[in-house]
N, C-alpha and C positions, 0 to 999 in steps of 0.2 A: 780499284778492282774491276771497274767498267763493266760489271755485270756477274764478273763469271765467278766458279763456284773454287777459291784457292783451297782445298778442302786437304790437309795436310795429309791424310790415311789413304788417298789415294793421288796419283800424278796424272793428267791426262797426256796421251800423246796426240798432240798437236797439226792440224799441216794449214796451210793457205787455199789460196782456190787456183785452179790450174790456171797459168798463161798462154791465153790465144797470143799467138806471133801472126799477126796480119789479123786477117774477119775471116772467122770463122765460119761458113756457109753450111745448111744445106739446104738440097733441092725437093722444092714439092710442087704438086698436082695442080696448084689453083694458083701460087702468089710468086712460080717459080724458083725463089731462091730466097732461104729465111737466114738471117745474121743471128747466132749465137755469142750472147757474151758470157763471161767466167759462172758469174751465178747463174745465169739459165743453164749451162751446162752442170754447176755443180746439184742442181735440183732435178735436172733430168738425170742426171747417173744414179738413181738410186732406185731401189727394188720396186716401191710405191708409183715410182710414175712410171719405172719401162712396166709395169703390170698392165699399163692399159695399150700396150702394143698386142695383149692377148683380148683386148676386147674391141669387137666389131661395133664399128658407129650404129651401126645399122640392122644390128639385129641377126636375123634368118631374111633379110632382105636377098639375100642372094638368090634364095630359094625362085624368087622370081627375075629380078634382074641379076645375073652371076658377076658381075661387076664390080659389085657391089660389098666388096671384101675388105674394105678397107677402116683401116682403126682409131680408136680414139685419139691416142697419139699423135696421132698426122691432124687431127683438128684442133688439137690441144696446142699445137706447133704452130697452129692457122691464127686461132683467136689472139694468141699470143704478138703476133706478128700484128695483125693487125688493131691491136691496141694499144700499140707502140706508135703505129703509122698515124692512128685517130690524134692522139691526144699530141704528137709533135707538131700534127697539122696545125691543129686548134693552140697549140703555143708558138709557133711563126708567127699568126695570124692575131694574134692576143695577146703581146707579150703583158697587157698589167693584169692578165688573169694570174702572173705569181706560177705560172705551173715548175715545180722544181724536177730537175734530173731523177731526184729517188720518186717522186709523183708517180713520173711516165713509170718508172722501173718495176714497182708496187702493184703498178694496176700490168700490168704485162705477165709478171710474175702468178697475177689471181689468174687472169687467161691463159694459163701455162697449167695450171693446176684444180681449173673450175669443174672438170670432171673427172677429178682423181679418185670420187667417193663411187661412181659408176658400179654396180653389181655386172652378172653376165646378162648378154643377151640384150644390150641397151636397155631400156625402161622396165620389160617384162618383171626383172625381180623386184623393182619399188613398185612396180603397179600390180599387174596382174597376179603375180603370185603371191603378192601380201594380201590380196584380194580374196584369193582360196584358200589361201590357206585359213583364214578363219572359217572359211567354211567346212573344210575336214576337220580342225579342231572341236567344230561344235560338233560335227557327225559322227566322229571318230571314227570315219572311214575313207574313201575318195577309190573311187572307182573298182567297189570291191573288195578294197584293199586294206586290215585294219588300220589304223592311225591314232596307236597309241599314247594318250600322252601321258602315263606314264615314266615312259623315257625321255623325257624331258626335266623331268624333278633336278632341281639343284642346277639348273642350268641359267645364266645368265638369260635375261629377255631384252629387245628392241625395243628402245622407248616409243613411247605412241605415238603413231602419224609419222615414225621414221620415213625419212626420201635420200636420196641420192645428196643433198648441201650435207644433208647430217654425215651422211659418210665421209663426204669431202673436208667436213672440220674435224672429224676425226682422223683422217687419213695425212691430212697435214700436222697436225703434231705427233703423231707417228715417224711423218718424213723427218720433223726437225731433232728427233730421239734418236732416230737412225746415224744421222750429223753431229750426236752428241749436243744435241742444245734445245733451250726450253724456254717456251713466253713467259718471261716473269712479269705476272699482273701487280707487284708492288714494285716495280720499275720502269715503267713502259716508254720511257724515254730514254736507256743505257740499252749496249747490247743485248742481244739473248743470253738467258741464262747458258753457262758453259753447264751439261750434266756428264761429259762421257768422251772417252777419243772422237776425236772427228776434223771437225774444220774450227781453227778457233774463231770464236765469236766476234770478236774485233777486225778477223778479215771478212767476214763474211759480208759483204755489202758488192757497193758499184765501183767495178776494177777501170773501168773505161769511160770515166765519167768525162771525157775530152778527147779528142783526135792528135793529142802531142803525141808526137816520135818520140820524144826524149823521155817522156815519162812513160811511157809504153816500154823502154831501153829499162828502165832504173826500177819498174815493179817485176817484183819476182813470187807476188801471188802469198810469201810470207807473213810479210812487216804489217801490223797493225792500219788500216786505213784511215782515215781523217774523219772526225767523227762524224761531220756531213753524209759522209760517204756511205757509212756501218749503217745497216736495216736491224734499228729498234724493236721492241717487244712490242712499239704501237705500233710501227711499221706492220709488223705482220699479223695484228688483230685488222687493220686497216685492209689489208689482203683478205683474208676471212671474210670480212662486209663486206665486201664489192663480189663475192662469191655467191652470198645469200643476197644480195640487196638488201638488207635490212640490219639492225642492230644484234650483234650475237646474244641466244639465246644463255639464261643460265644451264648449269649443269643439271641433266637428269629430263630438259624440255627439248620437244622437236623444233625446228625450224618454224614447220607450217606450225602448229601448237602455238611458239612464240606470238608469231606476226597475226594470231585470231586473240589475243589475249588484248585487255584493257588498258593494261599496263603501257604509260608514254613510253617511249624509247628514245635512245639519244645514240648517236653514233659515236663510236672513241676514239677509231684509227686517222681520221678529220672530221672534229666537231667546228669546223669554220661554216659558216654558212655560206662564205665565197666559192667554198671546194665543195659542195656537195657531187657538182657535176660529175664530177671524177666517180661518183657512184655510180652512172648511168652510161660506161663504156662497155662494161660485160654484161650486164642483167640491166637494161632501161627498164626500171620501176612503172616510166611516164605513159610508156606508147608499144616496148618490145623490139623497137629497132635497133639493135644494138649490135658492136663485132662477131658477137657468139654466132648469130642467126646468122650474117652475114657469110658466115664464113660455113658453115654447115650445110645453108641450102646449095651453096655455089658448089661445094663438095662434092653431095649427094647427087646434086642435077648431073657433075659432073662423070661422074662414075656409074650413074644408072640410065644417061641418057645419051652418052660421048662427047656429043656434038655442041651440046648447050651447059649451061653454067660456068657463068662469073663474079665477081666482085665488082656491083658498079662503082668504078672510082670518086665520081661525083658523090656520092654517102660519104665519100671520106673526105674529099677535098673540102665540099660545099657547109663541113658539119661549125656551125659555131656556138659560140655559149653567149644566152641572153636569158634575160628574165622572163618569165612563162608562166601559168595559171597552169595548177596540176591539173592534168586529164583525166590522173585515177586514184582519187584519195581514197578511195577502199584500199589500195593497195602500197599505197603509199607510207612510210614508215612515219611522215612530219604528221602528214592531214586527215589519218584513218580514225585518230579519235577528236574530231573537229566536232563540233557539235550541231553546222550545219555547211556545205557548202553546194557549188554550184558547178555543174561539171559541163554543163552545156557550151558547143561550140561560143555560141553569143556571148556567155557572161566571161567576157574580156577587163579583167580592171585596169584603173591607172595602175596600177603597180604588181608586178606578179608575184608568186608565192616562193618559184625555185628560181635557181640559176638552172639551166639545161641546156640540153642539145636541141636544137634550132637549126633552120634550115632556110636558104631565100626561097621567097614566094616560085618562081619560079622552078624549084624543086618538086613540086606538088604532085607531081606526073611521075616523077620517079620515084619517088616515096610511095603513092598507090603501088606500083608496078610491084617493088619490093614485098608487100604484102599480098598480091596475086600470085606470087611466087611462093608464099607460104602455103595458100590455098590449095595453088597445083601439083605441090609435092607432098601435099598432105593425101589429097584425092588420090593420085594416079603413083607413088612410090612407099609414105608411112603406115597407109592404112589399105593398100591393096589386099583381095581376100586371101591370095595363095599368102601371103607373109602374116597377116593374122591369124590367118588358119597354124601355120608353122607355127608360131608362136604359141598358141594355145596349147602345142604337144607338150613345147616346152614345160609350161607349167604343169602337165601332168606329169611328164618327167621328173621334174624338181619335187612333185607334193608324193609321188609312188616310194622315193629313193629317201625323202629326208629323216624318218623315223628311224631309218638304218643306215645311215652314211653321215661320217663323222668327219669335221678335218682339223686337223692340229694346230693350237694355238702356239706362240712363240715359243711358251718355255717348251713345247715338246722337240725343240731341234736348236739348232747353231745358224740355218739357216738366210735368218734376217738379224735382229740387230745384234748382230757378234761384236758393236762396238758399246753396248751396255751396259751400265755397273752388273759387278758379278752379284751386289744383293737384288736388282730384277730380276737377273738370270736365275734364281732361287724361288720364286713364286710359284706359285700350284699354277699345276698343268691343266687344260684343258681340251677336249676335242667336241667340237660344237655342230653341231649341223649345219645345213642349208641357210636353212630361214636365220639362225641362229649366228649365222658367220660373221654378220656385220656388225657385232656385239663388241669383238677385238680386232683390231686393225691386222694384227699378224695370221689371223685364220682367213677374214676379208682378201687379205694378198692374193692369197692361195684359190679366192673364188673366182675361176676367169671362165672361159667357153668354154676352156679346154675340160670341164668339171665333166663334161657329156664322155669323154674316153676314158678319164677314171670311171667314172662308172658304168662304164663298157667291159672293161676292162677286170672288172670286180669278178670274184666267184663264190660272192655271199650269195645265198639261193635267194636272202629275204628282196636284194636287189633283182631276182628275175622279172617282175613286172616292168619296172622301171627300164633292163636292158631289153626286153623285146620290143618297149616304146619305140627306145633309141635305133634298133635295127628298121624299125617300121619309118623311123623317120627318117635314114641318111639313105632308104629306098626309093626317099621321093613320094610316098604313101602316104599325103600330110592330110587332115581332114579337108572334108569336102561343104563348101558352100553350097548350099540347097535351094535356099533363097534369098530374095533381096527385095526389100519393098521401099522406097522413098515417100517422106511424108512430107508431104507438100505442102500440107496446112496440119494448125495443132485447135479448127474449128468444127472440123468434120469428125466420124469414126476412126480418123489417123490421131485425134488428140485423145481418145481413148484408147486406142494403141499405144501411142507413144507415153501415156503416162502409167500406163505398167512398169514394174518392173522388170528387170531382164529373168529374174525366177521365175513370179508370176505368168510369164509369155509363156517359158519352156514349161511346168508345170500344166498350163493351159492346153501346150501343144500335146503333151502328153494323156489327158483325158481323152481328146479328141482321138487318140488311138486306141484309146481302152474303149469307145464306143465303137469303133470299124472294127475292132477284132471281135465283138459281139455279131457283128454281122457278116463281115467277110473276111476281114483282113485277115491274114496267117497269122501277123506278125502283130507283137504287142511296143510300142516302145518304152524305154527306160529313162528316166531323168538323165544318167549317166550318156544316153547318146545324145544328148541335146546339147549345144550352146549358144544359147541369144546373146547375140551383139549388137547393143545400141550405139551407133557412130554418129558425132557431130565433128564438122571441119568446118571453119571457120578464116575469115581473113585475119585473125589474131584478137577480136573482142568480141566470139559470140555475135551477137545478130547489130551489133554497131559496125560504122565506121571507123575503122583503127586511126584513119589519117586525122578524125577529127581529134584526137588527143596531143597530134604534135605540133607546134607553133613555127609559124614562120616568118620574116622580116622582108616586106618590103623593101624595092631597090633604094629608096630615097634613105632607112635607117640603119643602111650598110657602112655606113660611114661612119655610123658612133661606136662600133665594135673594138675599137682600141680605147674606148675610156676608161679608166679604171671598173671593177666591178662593180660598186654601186650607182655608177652612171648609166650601165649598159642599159639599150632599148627595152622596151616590153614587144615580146613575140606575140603575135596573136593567132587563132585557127582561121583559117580561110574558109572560104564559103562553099560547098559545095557544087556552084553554078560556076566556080573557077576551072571546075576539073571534071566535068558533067561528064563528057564522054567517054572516060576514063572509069567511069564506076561500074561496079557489077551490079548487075542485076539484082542480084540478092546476095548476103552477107555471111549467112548461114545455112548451111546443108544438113540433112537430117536423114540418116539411113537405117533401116531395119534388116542384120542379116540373121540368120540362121547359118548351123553349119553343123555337121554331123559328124560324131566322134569312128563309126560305124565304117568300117571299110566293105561291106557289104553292099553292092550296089543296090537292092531288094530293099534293104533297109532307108537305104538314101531316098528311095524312091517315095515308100512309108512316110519317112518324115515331110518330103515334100507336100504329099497330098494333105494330110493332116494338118500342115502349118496354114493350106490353104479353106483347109476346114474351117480350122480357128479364125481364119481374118474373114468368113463370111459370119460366123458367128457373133463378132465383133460390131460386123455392118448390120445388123438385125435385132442387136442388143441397140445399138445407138438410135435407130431408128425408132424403137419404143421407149427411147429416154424422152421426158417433159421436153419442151422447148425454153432453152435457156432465152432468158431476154439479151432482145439484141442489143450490141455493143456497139457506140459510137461509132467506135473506127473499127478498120480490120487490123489482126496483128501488123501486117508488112505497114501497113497506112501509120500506125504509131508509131512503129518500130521509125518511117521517116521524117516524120514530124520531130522526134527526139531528137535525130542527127541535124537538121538544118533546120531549125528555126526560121533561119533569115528569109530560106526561099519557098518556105509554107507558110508564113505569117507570123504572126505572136501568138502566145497563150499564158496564162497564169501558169505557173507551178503544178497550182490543184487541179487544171482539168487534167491531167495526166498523169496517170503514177508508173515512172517509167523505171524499172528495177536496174540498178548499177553491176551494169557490167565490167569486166576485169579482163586485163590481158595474162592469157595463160599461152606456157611457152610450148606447152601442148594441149590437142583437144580435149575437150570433156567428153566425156561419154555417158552411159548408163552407172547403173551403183551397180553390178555385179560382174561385169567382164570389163571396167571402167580399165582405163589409161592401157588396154593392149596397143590396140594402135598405136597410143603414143611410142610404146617400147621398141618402137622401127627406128625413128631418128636419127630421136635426138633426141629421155629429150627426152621424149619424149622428148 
């Protein structure tokens, strides 16, 4: 039966996967010209992935660089390509690392599909707007405006701590429904299950697994492939992992939820310990250097800045697989429940923990570079204030219109999976809201940018707040930044700044004007005109060095890289007096902005002076706090002592309790206006 469902009550109509006659090309922005084969094209033809041709990488970035228009799609095209490129390198170069045709196909396939789960507006709807919205829900208002939840009763909800991987595994067996076909978990070695017309299951695999003419002449995209060839039920749980990095959650748990939970985990799609690598091509668990990034920042640079952004080829040429001491067992799916380890550059064992990506010593420089590259497009493109500021409208746009704007789940049309069983097409209708949309992958479809001119477009009165936003905002009207403070140390009255939170500040700023309007001020402010934004951008681990988590081989160990994989070398961290010149100053940056919802210039003015009220108030409060006893070292003095050991000395463990930091693929920020920024990217 090879999988599929002979199910006598109904026949499914069948087809193969189209035949490319030659290489199929197309052309893009950054890597010139990408090769499609039969499955990549049968996975892009479908409603789920051209969806994300309607969503901008990059947000409301345009807002400030106009350039900057360009869609997930085209980097979805990008990662894909270059995860093909990575992993052929690293098997020319390695042939007894075993890597098999469906290997490369698999992880290519995940980078084809790693942001399929994408909301509008890049990050804003996993971040920022999941963000407020619990806070209208608790207020049952948001700028005025009631926020019923009442009308929400009987409505599906988001599981907890949903993110954008949650969307993307939902969004992927959606794609496979669509195809007529279904991961059968009591088979995972036979094809996908057959559920519905589409593509049969037994063709569906690698059509081009060789450069023969003659078999290229004699396939016609029909006839069953070889079963080497056919992409198993593991195969595409294996797809799924390298998406999340981590082990699929069970049903009904988030992503993030899963990988904070106790529970070991084991990977399914390849539990070889030889293969884990192949998990560290889209989502590096280890360090964050991985094709996704690669391909994103080169993008981004490219489109916001003309002149600059590429792909350095040396990350791909130079990439090889050795054995390596994890960098980040917090985050790591093997070693997060270890029950002690050693994360420091120094503690190099005889023998390392993973197989990974590795790099020769001599890479060091560029590796830095790559991650200065994060930093500078975080600073000066992600988190610029015009595209934060934009973004925030966003969110009120989304949180004015969601109580009142509904959008149609599958069964309310023919419009996606028309290839179905007729008893799905029979299931209660829904129409779900905003926050709510990502509940069903067929109402998700429907959530793209474009959501801003449907509800322009509306002539419900309850949506007038929401469309006057929108006028106010394609006016270019976007809020205004009032102020910006940088906190430079977290020892002085900026570390009792900075450990407010973002309520607390606006809240504060807001007293401070109920006291001026007792004396002078006209004008009173409103909680509603305020929003504090705490920004941190970072080289990709917080206030470490990123490069110390990734390992690298001496010229003299270059040579054992073709031995089988339990021979390969141990990679080790390099010393920071390798690549001295090369470091930044500082690792972490930490900004205070303000910004004002208030198109009133009078008002802008109001909050300005009061914000500055509040931070003498601040400076006058710290100054009559006790004196804390003084601390060994200063933050930054610890903060280097933890990264280089070798070239500050030695110390015990104990004199230092140095908090483990983790590579996030976007900044952290505050707990109230957290991951706007990121909602620019990538990505966050």
């Amino acid at each position: 039966m090879n999988g599929i469902d002979e199910s006598p009550s109904r026949k499914f109509k069948l087809r193969g996967l189209k035949k490319n006659y030659g290489s199929l090309r197309t052309n893009d922005d950054v890597h010139r010209s990408i090769k499609l084969c039969p499955l990549t094209l049968a996975v892009m033809d479908t409603p789920y992935m051209q969806r994300l041709r309607g969503l901008k990488q990059l947000g409301v970035s345009e807002f400030t660089y106009v350039p900057t228009t360009h869609c997930r799609f085209e980097h979805s095209l990008g990662t894909a390509h270059l995860a093909e490129q990575m992993l052929r390198e690293i098997k020319n170069k390695q042939p007894n690392l075993n890597i098999e045709e469906k290997d490369i196909i698999c992880v290519k396939i995940a980078g084809l599909l790693h942001d399929i789960g994408h909301g509008p507006f890049s990050h804003i709807y996993d971040g920022q707007f999941r963000s407020q919205l619990k806070k209208a829900e608790k207020r049952g208002e948001w700028l005025g405006q009631p926020f019923d939840l009442k009308k929400y009763e009987g409505l599906p909800k988001p599981i907890e701590g949903w993110e954008h991987e949650d969307g993307s595994l939902m969004m992927i067996d959606a794609l496979l429904r669509y195809l007529g076909l279904e991961i059968d978990n009591f088979n995972l070695d036979k094809p996908l299950k057959q559920i519905g017309d589409g593509i049969d299951a037994r063709c569906f695999g690698i059509c081009d697994d060789n450069d023969d003419d003659e078999d290229d002449e004699n396939f016609d995209g029909r006839a069953p492939l070889p079963s080497h060839c056919v992409l198993t039920s593991r195969d595409w749980i294996f797809i799924k992992e390298c998406i999340v990095g981590n082990p699929l959650p069970p049903e009904g748990v988030s992503v993030s939820a899963f990988k904070k939970s106790k529970t070991r985990q084991q990977m399914i799609g390849r539990p070889d310990v030889h293969q884990e690598f192949l998990y560290d091509i889209i989502s590096n668990r280890h360090s964050g250097l991985d094709v996704d990034k690669m391909d994103y920042y080169a993008r981004d640079e490219r489109r916001a800045f003309g002149v600059s952004g590429y792909v350095d080829p040396m990350l791909l040429e130079n990439a090889y697989i050795a054995w390596g001491k994890c960098g980040n067992p917090s985050k790591c799916w093997k070693c997060r429940h270890s029950q002690s380890f050693d994360i420091k550059p120094s503690a190099n064992n005889n023998k390392g923990d993973h197989l990974m990506i590795v790099y020769p010593t001599k890479m060091v420089h560029s590796v830095m570079n790559f991650f200065k590259t994060r930093f500078r497009n975080h600073q000066n493109l992600y988190t610029h204030p015009t595209t934060n500021a934009a973004g925030y409208m966003i969110c009120d746009i989304f949180l004015l219109a969601d109580s009142h704007f509904r959008l149609p789940s599958i069964e309310g049309g023919d419009h996606i999976d028309f290839n179905a069983p007729l008893e799905e097409k029979s299931k209660k209708r829904f129409s779900l809201p905003i926050s709510r949309a990502n509940c069903k992958p067929e109402s998700y479809l429907m959530l793209k940018d474009s959501i801003l001119d449907i509800i322009a477009a509306s002539e419900d009165t309850n949506l007038r707040p929401a469309r006057m936003l929108i006028n106010r905002f394609r006016a270019h009207r976007v809020y205004k930044k009032v102020a910006e403070e940088a906190i430079a140390s977290l020892d002085s009255w900026m570390g009792t700044l900075w450990n407010k939170s973002e309520t607390e500040i606006a809240e504060e700023i807001v007293k401070q004007s109920q006291l001026q309007h007792s004396l002078e001020a006209t004008y009173t402010l409103k909680l509603d005109d305020v929003i504090v934004e705490k920004r941190q951008i970072h080289h990709g681990m917080k206030d470490e060095n990123p490069v110390n988590n990734i390992r690298f081989l001496p010229k003299s160990q270059l040579s054992k890289l073709r031995n089988p994989p339990e021979s390969l070398p141990v990679a080790e961290a390099v010393d920071e007096q390798e690549y001295e010149c090369s470091l930044p100053r500082n690792f972490l940056q930490r900004t205070l902005r303000v910004y004002c919802r208030s198109d009133n210039q009078e008002v802008c003015d109001h909050l300005t002076t009061c914000y500055h009220s509040f931070i003498e108030y601040v400076k006058k409060q710290t100054r009559h706090l006790p004196n804390r006893p003084k601390r060994k070292n200063s933050f930054q003095e610890l903060n280097i002592l933890s990264q280089s050991p070798k070239r500050y000395g030695t110390y015990s463990n104990d004199t230092f309790a140095v908090s483990q930091s983790s590579f996030h693929d976007e900044d952290d920020v505050g707990t109230d206006s957290d991951r706007l920024s990121n909602g620019n990217k990538r990505g966050l």
